[in-house]
N, C-alpha and C positions, 0 to 999 in steps of 0.2 A: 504494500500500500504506500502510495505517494505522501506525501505530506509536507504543505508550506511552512516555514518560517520567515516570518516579519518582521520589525524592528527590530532587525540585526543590528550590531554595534561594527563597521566598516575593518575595524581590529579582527574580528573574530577570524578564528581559521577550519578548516575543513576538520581539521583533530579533535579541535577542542567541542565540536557540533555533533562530531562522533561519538566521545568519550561520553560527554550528555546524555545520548542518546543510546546509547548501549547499556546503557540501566535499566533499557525497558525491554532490552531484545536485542534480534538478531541487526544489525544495519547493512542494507545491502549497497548503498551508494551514496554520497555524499555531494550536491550541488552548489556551489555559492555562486550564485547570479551577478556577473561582472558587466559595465559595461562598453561592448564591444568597440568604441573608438578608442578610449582611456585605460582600458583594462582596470580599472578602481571597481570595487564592490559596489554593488547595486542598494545594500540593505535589505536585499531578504536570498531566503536558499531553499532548497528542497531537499530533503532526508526520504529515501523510501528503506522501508521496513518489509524484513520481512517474511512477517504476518499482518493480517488485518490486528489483529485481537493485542500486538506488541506493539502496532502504529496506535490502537487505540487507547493503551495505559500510556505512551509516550504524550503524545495529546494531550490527556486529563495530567499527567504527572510536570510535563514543562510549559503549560500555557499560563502565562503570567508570570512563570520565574524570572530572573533576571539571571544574565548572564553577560558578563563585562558592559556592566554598568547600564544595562537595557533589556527591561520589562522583556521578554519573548510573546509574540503575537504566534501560535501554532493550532493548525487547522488542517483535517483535511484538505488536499490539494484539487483543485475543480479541473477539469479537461480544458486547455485551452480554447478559446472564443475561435473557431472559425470563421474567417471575415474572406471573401472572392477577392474585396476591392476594395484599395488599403489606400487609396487618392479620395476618397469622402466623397458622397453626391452619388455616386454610381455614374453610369451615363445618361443621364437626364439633360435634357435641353430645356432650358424656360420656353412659354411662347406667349406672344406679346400679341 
């Protein structure tokens, strides 16, 4: 099972998200969300677990903890938005 983390602290590192997170289970992969012109942390990452039932003690057991100095926002992780067309408007014409 996938699962967000939010309000990351930009410090944090792939280990220490690990280390966390293996108090509640098995961790199959560890993401921290950078971003891609900068290469700097985004402030949030994705942990999948796993089991459902070790993603779901992890969830209850670090949502609101804090971790280097910032509350943890964690939640299941939702399926990315698929969007066709990423220029906004679609192809729509006004007509006058």
């Amino acid at each position: 099972m996938n699962i967000y983390i939010g309000n990351l602290s930009f410090d944090t590192t792939e280990d220490q998200l690990r280390q966390a997170f293996e108090g509640f289970g098995e961790v199959s992969t560890v993401n921290i969300i950078t971003d891609k012109y900068s290469g700097e942390p985004r402030g949030f990452a994705f942990v999948e677990m796993s089991t459902k039932d070790e993603a779901i003690a992890a969830i209850s057991g670090l949502n609101g903890q804090e971790l280097n100095g910032r509350a943890l926002n964690v939640n299941e992780a939702r399926p990315r938005a698929q969007s066709g067309n990423r220029g906004g408007g679609g192809n729509y014409r006004k007509s006058y």
